[in-house]
Structure formats: C-alpha cells, structure tokens
C-alpha positions as MATLAB code, in Angstrom:
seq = 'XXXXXXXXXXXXXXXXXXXXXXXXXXXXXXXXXXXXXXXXXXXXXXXXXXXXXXXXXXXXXXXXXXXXXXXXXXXXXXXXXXXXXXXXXXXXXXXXXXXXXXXXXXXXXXXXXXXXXXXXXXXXXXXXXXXXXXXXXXXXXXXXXXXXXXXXXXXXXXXXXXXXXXXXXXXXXXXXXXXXXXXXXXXXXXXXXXXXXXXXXXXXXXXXXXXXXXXXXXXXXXXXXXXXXXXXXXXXXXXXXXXXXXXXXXXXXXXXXXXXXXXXXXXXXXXXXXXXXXXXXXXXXXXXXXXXXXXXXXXXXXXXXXXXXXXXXXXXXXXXXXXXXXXXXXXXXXXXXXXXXXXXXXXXXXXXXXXXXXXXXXXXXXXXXXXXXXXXXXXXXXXXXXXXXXXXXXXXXXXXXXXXXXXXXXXXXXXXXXXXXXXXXXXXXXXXXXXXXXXXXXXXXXXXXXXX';
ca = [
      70.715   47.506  175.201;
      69.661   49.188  171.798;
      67.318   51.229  170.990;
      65.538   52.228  167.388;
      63.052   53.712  165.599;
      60.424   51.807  164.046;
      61.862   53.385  160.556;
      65.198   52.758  160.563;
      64.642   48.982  161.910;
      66.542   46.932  159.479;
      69.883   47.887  159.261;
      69.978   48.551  162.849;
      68.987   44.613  163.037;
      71.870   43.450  160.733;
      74.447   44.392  163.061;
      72.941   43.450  166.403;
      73.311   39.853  168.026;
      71.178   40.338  171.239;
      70.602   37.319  173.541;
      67.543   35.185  175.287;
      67.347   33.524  178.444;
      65.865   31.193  180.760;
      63.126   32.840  182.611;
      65.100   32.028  186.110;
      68.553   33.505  184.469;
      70.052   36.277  187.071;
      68.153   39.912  187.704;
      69.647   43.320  187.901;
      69.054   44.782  191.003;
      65.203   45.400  192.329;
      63.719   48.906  190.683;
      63.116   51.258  192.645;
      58.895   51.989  193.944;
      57.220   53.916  192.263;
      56.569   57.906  193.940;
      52.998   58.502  192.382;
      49.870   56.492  191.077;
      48.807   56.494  187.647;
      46.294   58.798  186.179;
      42.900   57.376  184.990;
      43.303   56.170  181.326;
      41.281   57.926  178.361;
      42.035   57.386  174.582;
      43.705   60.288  172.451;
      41.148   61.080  169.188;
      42.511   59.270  166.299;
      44.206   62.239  164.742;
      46.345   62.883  167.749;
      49.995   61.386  166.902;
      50.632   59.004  169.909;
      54.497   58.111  170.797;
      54.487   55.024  173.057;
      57.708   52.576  173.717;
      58.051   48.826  174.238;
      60.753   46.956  175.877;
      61.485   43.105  175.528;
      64.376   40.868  175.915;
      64.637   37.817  173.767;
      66.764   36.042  170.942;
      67.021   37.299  167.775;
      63.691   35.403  166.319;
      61.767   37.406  168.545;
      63.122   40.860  167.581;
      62.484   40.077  164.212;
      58.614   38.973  164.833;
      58.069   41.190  167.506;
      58.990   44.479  165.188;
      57.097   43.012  162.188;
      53.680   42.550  164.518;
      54.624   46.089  165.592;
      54.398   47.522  162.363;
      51.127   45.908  161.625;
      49.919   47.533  164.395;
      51.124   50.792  162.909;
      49.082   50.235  159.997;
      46.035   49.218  161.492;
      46.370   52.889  163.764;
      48.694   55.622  161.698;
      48.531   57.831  164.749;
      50.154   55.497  166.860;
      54.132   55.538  166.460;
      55.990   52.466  168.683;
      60.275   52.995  169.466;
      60.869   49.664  170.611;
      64.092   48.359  172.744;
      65.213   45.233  173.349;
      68.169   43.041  175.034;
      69.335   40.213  176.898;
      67.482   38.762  179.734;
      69.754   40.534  182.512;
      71.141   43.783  181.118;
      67.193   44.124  179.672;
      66.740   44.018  183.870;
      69.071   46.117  184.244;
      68.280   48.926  182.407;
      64.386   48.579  182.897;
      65.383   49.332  186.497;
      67.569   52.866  185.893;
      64.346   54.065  184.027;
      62.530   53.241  186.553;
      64.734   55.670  189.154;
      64.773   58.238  186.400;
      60.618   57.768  186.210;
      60.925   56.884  182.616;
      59.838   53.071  182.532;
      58.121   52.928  178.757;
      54.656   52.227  178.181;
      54.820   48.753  177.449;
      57.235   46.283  179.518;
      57.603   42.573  178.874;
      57.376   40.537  182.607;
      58.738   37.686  184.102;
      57.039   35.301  186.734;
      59.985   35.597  188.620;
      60.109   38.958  188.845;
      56.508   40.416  188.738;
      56.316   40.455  192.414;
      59.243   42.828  192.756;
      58.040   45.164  190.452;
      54.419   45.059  191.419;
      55.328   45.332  195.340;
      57.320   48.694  194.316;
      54.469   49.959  192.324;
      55.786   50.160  189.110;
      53.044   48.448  187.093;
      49.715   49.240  186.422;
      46.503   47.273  187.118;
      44.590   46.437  183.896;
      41.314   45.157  185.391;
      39.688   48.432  184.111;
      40.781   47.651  180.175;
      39.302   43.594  180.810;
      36.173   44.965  182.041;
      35.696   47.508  179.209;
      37.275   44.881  176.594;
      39.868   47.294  175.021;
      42.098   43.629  175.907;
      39.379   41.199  175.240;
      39.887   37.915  177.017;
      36.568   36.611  176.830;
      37.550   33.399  175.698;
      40.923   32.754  177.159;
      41.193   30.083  179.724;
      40.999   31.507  183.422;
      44.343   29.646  183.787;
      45.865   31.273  181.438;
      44.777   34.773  183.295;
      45.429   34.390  186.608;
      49.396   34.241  186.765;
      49.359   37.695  186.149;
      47.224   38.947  188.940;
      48.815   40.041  192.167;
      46.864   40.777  195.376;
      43.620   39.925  193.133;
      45.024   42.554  190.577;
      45.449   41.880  187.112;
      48.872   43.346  186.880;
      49.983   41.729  183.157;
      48.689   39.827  180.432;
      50.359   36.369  179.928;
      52.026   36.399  176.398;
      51.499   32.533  176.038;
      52.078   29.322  178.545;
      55.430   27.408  179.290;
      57.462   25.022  180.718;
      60.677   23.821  181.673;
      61.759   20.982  179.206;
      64.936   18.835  179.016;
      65.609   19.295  174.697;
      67.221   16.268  173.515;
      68.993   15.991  170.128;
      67.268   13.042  168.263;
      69.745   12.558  166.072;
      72.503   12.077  168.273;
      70.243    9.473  170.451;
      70.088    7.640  167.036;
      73.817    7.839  166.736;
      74.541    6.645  169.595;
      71.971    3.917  169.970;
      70.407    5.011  172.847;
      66.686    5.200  173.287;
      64.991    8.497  174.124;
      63.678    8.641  177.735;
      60.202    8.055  178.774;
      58.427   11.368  180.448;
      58.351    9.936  183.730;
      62.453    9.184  183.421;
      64.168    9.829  187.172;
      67.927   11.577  187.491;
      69.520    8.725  187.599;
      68.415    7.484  184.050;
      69.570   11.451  182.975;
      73.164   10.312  184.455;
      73.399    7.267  182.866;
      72.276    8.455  179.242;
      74.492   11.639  179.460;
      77.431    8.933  180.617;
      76.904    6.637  177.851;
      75.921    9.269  175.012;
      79.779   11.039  176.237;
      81.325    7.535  175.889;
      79.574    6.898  172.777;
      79.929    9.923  170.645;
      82.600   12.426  172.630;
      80.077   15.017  172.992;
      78.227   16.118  176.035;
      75.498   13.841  177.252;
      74.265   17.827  179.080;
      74.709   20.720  178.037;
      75.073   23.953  180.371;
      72.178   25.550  182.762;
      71.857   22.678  185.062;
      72.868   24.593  188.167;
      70.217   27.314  187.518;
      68.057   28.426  190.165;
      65.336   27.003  189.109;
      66.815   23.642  189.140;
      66.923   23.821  192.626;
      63.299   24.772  193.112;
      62.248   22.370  190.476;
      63.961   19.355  192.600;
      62.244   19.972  195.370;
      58.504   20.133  194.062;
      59.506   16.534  192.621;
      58.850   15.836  196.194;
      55.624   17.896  196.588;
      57.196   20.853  198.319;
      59.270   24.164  196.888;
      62.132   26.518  197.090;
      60.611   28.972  199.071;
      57.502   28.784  201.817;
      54.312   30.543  200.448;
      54.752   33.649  202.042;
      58.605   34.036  200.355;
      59.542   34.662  204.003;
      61.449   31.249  204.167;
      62.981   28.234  202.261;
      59.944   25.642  201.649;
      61.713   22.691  202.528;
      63.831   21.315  205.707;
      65.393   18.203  203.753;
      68.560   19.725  202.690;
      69.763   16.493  201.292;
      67.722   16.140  198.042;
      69.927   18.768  196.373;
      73.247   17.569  198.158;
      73.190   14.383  195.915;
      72.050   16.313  193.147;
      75.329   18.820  193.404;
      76.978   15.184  193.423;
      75.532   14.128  190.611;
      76.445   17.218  188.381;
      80.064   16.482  190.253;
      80.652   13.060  188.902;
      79.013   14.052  185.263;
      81.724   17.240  185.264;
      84.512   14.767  186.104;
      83.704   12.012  183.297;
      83.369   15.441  180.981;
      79.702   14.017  180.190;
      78.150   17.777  180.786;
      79.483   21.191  180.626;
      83.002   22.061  182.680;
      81.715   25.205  185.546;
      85.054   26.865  184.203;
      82.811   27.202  180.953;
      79.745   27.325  182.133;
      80.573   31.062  183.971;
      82.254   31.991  181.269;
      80.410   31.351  178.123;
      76.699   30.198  179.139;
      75.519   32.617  182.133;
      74.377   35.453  179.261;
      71.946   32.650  177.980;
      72.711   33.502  174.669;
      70.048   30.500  173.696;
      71.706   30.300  169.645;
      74.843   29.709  170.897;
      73.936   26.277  173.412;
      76.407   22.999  172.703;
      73.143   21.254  171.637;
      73.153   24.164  168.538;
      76.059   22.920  167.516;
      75.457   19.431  167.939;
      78.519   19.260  170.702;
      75.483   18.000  173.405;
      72.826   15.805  173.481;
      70.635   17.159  176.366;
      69.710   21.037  176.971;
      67.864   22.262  180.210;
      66.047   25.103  178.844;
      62.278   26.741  178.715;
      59.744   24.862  176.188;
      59.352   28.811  174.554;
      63.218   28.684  173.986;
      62.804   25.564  171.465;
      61.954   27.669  168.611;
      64.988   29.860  168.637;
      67.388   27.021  169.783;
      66.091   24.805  166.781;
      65.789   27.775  164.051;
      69.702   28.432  165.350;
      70.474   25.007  164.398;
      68.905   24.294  161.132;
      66.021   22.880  159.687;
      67.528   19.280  158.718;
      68.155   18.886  162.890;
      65.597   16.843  164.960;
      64.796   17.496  168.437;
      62.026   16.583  171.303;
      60.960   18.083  174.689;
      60.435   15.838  177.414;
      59.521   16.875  180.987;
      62.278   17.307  183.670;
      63.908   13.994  185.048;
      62.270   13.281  188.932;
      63.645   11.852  192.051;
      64.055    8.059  192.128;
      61.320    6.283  194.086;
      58.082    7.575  192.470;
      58.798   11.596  192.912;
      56.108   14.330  191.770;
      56.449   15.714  188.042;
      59.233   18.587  188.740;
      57.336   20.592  185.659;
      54.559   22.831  186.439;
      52.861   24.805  183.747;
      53.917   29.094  183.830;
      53.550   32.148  181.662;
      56.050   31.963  179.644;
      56.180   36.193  179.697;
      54.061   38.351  180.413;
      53.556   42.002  178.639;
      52.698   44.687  181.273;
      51.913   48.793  181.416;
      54.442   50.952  183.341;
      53.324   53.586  186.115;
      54.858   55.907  183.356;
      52.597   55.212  180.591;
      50.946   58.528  179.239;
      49.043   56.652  176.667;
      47.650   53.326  178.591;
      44.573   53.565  176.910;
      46.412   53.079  173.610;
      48.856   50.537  175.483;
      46.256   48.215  176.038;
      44.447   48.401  172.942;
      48.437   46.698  171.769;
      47.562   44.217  174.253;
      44.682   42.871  172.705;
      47.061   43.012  169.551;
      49.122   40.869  170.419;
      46.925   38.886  171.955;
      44.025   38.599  169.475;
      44.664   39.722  166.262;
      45.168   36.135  164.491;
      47.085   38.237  161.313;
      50.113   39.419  164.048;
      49.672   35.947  165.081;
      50.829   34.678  162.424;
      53.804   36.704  162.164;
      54.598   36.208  166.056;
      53.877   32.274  165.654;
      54.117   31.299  169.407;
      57.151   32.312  169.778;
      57.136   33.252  173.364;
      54.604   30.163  174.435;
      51.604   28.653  173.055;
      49.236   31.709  172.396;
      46.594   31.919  175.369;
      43.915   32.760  172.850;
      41.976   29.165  171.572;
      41.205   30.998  168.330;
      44.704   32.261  167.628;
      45.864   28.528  168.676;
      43.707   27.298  166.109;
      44.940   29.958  163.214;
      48.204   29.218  163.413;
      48.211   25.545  163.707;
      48.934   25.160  159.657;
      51.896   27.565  159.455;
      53.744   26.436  162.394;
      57.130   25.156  161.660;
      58.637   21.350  163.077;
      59.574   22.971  166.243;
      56.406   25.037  167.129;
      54.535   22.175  166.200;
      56.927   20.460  168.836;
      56.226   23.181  171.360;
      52.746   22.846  171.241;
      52.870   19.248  171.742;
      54.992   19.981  174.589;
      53.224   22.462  176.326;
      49.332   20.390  176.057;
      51.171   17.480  177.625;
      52.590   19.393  180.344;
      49.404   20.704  181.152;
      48.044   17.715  181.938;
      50.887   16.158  183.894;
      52.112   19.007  185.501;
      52.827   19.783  189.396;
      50.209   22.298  190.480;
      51.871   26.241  189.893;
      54.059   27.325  192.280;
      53.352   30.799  193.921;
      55.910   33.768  191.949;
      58.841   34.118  193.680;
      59.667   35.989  196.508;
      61.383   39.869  195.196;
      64.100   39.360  196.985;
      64.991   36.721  194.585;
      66.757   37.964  192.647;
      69.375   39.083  195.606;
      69.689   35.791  196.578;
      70.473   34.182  193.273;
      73.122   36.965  192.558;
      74.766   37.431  195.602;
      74.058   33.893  197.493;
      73.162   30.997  195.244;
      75.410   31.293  192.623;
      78.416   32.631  194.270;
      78.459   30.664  197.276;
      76.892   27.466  197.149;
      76.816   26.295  193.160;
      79.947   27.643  191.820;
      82.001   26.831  195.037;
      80.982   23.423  194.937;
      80.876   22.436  191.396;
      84.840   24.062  190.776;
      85.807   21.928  193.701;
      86.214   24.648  196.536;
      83.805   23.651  198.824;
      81.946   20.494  199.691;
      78.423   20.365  199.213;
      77.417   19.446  202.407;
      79.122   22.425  204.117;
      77.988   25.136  201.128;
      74.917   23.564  201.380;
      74.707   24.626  205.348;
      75.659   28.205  204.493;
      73.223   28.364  202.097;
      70.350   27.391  204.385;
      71.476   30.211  206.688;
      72.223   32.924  204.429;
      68.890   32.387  202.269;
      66.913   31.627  205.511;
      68.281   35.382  206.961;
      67.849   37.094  203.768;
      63.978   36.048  203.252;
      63.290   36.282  206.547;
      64.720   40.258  206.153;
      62.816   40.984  203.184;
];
C-alpha cells in the first residue's frame, strides 16, 4: 500500500499501478475489536486546520477520481487537509487490519458487504445514525434500499457508495466474430458451456475468462435455487444439496480441458490479485468475464474506447432456477472508532454522496450513485460503459433474487484457509475429485461456522 499527501499527488500516481477486485476476492485476517467507544462528535470552528485520512482500494480510475473529488472538497473547506491511501482489494485488508491493532484505523474507511460484519462485530466502526438525524449526511431522498445494507443490529454503520451486481461481461465484438448470438438474461450454465465451447473453437480465445471459482460463485449457485451459502445466522452452510456445485466443479473441469476458460495453473498465478485492467477479456484473449457490474468501467476504460461490451445477469441452473443476481452495495464508505474529527468525516460523506459537482468527477464509478438527483446530473456525461452500467444495474433491480444477509466474519477464514485451498484448487488442478473435496468441505466449513 501507498500512501501520499494530497500535494504531492501526481507524480506519486505516475509510478503506481495499484489493483481492484471483486468484492468476494480473499480478506486479510479479521481486525482486531476495538478497546474503547468513540467520543461524542462536535465540529472544529472553521479556522481550526483539520488532518483527517481516507483509505480505499480500487483500480487505477478510481484513484484518479477519488483524489480529484478530494480536492474539491479541499476547496469547498481550506481547513480541512485529507492524506489519502489506497491499494488492492486484499493487501488494502490487510493493512486496514495492523492499524487497527496499532489503534490507528483513519477517519474514513471504504467497506465491503462481505466484510462489514467482521469489522462491526469487533467494534471498529462507528454508528452514523446521529449525523442522518442531524443531516450533516443528508439522505432525505435516497431510496430506503439503498440505506439499509449498511445498518447492522438496526445501526447505520456505513453509507452505501452506490448499488451493484454481479454481471457476466461479454465482448460484443468477439460474439460478432464468431457468429454467435449474445445470450438472453435468463440464459442457464449449460448455454454458458456451450458458447464458451464454440466461441474457443471459433476464434482460439477463451470462451471465460478467470474468477469463476470465486467464492461468490458458489453462493451465487445456490440462491439460483432459492437458498444460500450460509444459514441466516452465519452459524451454518444454507444448503444440504451438495450436488448443485459438484456438477458445476465439472463443468469448469471439462471447459479447462477443451482450454475454453482460464487454465487453474494461471488462474493462481496471475488472476487471484484481481488486477481488473489486466483480465483476458482486456486484451481481447476472452469472450466472457465474471466480474462486479462497478468493475465495467475500469475493465472497459483498460481496453479502449473503440471495444464493445454488455452485462448480462449470471447464467442459472437448468430447469427454471431463481435469478443467481441479487442487487448489493457495491462499497460502502464508513468512520473508524479512531476518527478524531467524525464530525468533519461525515460532512465528506454527504460529499461524496450529494454534491452533484464531485459527482461528476467520480461518475459512478463505484455503482450507480444512490442519490436520484446525482443519478440524474450525471446521466449526460457518462461515458459508453457507465451508460452500460446503469442499464445494468436498473435491470437487475427489478429481476433480482431478494439480498442475501452479509456474510458471516468468519468468512473470510474460510475462503483463505478452506475454500480455496482445499476444495477449488484441489479439484480444478486434478488432485482431488469433487465429490470427495466436496465432502471435506461440508465438514470443515460446517465446524468452522459452527465455532465462530
């Protein structure tokens, strides 16, 4: 991780590639809980200088906005100076969690759905109820929906930085190529085999690119059949049918063999940073990329202008299955315990959140803006694949699975330590049968949940 001053941004920026990924990509280790409440929140007087920091992880397009909206904010309040850092979505993890040992969390912390139980449970966050109720982060006219991801235990712990969804991105152009139609919306894994088959035989590329054994693959299968990963109280798997993602292992089994999606050799190796620029669908070397609806943006700015892509909703089981795409906050932006200045934190908040001029600079980047007024604003300078991401996201919302609870903290244990290593990556380099990993699984993520 890197971090700057606000005044010596630029070159800094020139040298730095720093990566973005999926919001189910790996965690560091769970932070440590908190040893003290926060103090009540007052504002400093205007001519007090105020230094607050700000923490993100992203691709480069959203360093570049994100500073740019940050020194708008400067200008709007010249006591207020903002160091920002930023990384990669697991060493950003990782380091968010040694300041949170060493009690020096900064003020502002970007927030995952998937992790925003962890850090709320260890009482690193702070509730912003207080700042709603006063409207220093006016959300008058935002969409309840829109709110209520980020409240824990009836707490509003973090402000959702725009909505989301996973998406399968599908190169246009290289459908046209090859003379295959793009999918319908309701499409089914087994048409996702067969185009990724015939697109390989067709053009020598990859029908998929890499990601396709993520986590959240797994959890997304199973609420195609109305259920989820993990049982509502995170305290066990959600599902008994272990058989769903057996013949889905299979699946990405054959595809590997014909060389129609990405070798696992490679897939360790090169794509588990989720460095979101440097995707085989960038390059035009795939035709179909798992990946977040925010993600389009940077993936599409990566590979040019002149390129044509489209989101369409995950494949679903065969036989009429449930939509395996439910609508999420895409991040969320959240106060530490730490914060000195939370009074000033906030009022950045309501920024980012309002303020249709940093809108315009931030452009949706991280999801469709939760604000209806910003939505509107930005609507003429949005580029081919914001424009697409939009589109995206307002059909998802209407033909999306209902929002699955956050997941369980212990999470990110069992992706690290269980899922990956001994159940995906066994079976998919051939050193273990699914059927067998797939039995392990069930009783090392059954005694892990059940422990946490």
């Amino acid at each position: 991780m890197r971090r700057h001053s606000l005044f010596a941004w630029h070159s800094a920026l020139v040298a730095i590639t720093l990566v973005i990924a999926a919001c189910s990509a790996p965690s560091a280790a769970p932070p440590p809980a908190a040893t003290s409440a926060p103090g009540a929140a007052t504002a400093a007087p205007s001519s007090q200088k105020i230094e607050m920091r700000f923490a993100w992880w992203g691709s480069q397009d959203r360093h570049n906005r994100t500073i740019k909206a940050i020194e708008m904010f400067q200008q709007l309040h010249p006591n207020i100076s903002i160091t920002y850092e930023f990384a990669g979505f697991t060493d950003y993890f990782t380091k968010m969690s040694t300041y949170a040992t060493g009690g020096n969390l900064p003020d502002l912390m970007q927030q995952d759905y998937a992790t925003i139980n962890e850090w709320t449970q260890n009482g690193l966050l702070m509730p912003l109820d207080n700042f709603v109720n006063d409207n220093t982060i006016n959300l008058k006219d935002v969409p309840k929906a829109s709110i209520d991801g980020g409240r824990i235990s009836e707490k509003l712990i973090a402000i959702n930085l725009g909505n989301n969804s996973q998406s399968m991105m599908l190169d246009v152009d290289a459908f046209q190529k090859a003379g295959i139609p793009l999918p319908a919306e309701n499409w089914t894994w087994d048409d996702f085999e067969k185009i990724a088959t015939d697109v390989h035989s067709k053009l020598g590329i990859n029908g998929g690119g890499p990601n396709l054994d993520d986590i959240q693959m797994w959890k997304s299968l199973y609420l195609g059949y109305g259920q989820w990963g993990f049982s509502t109280d995170g305290k066990s798997l959600g599902y008994s049918n272990d058989q769903p993602f057996i013949d889905y292992l299979k699946m990405l089994m054959r595809l590997q063999d014909a060389g129609a999606i990405t070798a696992q050799q490679e897939e360790i190796a090169s794509f588990r940073a989720g460095n979101v620029e440097a995707l085989p669908i960038v390059g035009g070397k795939a035709a179909m990329q798992y990946l977040w609806s925010n993600q389009l943006v940077a993936a599409w700015t990566a590979a040019g202008e002149n390129r044509h892509f489209k989101l369409n909703m995950l494949p679903r089981p065969k036989d009429g299955g449930k939509p395996e795409n439910y609508l999420k906050p895409s991040q969320f932006i959240s106060i530490t315990k730490d914060s000195k200045h939370p009074k000033e934190a906030a009022m950045f908040i309501d920024f980012i959140t309002n303020n249709i001029e940093a809108n315009k600079i931030l452009l949706g980047e991280r999801g469709v803006p939760i604000s209806p007024a910003v939505q509107e604003a930005i609507k003429p300078l949005l580029t081919p694949a914001q424009v697409e991401t939009q589109r995206y996201v307002s059909y998802v919302e209407k033909n999306a699975s209902p929002l699955p609870p956050p997941d369980p903290a212990i999470q990110t244990n069992l992706t690290n330590n269980v899922y990956l290593p001994q159940l995906v990556d066994p079976v998919l380099l051939k050193q273990a049968p699914p059927e067998s990993a797939i039995d392990q699984y069930r009783k090392d993520a059954s005694a892990l949940l059940a422990s946490s």
